[in-house]
C-alpha atoms as one frame of an Amber mdcrd trajectory, in Angstrom:
protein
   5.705 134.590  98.025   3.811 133.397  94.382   7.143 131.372  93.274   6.972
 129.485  97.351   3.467 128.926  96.694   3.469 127.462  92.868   6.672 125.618
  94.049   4.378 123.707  97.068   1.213 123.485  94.260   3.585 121.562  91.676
   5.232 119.335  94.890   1.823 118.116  96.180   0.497 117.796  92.212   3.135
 115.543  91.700   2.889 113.500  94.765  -0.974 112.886  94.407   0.196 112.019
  90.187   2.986 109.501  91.661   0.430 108.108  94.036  -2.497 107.920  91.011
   0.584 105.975  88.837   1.433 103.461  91.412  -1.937 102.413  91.877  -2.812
 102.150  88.010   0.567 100.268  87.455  -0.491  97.807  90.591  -3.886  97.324
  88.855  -2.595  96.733  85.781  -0.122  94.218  87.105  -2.860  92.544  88.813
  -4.972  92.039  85.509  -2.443  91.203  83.749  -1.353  88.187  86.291  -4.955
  87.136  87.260  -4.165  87.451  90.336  -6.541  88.626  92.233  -7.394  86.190
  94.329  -3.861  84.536  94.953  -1.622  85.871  97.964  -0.344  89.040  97.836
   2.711  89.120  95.318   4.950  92.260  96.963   4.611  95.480  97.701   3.324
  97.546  94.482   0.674  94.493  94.945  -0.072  94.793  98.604  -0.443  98.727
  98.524  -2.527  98.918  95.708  -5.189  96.235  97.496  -4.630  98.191 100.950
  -5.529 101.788  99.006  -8.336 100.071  97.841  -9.716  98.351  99.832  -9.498
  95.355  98.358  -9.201  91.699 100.409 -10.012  88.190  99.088 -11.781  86.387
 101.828 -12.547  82.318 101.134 -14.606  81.952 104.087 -17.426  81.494 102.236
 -16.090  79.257  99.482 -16.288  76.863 102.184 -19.855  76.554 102.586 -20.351
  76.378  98.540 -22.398  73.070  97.888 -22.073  73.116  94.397 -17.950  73.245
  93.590 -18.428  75.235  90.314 -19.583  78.235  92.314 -16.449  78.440  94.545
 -13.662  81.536  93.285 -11.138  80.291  90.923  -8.283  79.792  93.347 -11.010
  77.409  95.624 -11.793  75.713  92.462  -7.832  74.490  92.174  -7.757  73.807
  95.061 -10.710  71.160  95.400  -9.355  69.799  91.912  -5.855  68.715  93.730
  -7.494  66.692  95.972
């Protein structure tokens, strides 16, 4: 009964480690790209913002009146046009 029990301890251990190293290597790759507040680059990308919580919303990059306060991805944008 001990050995079925540590065998189910180590299982969920290393699920909840897999889970904690997926979401380090999506923040990571995140930093590392700056991107932040581009569209969602895959899935490692997309889960790590969904576990997080984590959304980009522009809405109010559209009411800015001064441009240099507007997120860096609404600054390109206004600079293109």
């Amino acid at each position: 009964m001990s050995q079925v029990l540590l065998i189910g301890v180590l299982v969920i251990a290393g699920g909840i480690i897999g889970v904690f190293a997926v979401i380090v290597i999506g923040i990571h790759v995140e930093d590392r790209r700056g991107s932040i507040t581009d569209p969602k680059s895959g899935y490692l990308a997309s889960g790590t913002r969904w576990f997080l919580g984590r959304y980009v919303d522009h809405t109010a990059c559209r009411y800015v009146s001064n441009l240099e306060h507007d997120c860096a991805k609404c600054q390109r944008t206004s600079a293109d046009q």
